[in-house]
C-alpha positions in Angstrom: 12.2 11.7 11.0 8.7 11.9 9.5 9.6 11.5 5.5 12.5 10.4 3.9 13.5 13.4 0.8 16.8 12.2 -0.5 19.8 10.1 0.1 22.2 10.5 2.7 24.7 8.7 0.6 23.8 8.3 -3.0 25.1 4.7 -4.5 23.6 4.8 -7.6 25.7 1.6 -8.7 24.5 -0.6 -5.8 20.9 1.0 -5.8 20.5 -0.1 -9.6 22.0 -3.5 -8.6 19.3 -3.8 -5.8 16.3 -3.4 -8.3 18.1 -5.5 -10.7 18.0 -8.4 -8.0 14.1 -7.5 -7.2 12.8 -8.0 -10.5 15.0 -10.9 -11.1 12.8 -12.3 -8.1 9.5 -11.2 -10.1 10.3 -12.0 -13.5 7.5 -14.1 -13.4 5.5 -11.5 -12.8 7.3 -8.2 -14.7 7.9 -8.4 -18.4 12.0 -8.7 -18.7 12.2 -6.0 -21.5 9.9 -3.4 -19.3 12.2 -4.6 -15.9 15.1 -3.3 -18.1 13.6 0.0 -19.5 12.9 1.0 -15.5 16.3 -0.2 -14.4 17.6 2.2 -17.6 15.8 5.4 -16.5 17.2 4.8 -12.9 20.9 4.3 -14.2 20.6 7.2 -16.3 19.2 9.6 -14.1 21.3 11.9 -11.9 21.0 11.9 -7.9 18.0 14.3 -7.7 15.8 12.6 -10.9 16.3 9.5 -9.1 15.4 11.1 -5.6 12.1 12.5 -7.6 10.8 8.9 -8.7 11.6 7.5 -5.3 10.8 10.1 -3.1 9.1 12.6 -4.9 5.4 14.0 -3.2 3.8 12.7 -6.5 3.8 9.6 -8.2 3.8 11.2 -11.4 7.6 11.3 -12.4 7.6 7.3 -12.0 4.3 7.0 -13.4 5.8 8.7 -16.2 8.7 6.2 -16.5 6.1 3.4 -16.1 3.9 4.5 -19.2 6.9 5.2 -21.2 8.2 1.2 -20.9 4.9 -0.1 -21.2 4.7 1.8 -24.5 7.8 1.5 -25.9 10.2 -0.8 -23.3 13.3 -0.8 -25.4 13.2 3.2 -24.9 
């Protein structure tokens, strides 16, 4: 296997519950209310948006998600 392009089995539950639990660990270091706008955009995206910001070739769909909690993190 040389890149890794989408989920095998898609948990979308436990894989929002898993980033949940990693900012928890960096609160100190990510604002809670922009933690919370990420963690939104990954419960509300379907099985291939989420497979873009994870595994897309470009950084731009999560960068995208990024700039739009920094500007606006209750969005």
């Amino acid at each position: 296997m040389n890149e890794v392009v989408k989920f095998a089995q898609f948990d979308q539950a436990k894989l929002v519950k898993s980033l949940e639990a990693s900012l928890s660990e960096a609160s100190s270091e990510v604002d809670p209310k922009f933690g919370s706008c990420v963690i939104e955009a990954f419960k509300q995206g379907s099985q291939s948006e989420v497979e873009e910001l994870l595994f897309g070739k470009s950084p731009k769909a999560l960068e995208e998600v990024f700039e739009a909690c920094a500007s606006n993190p209750s969005a």
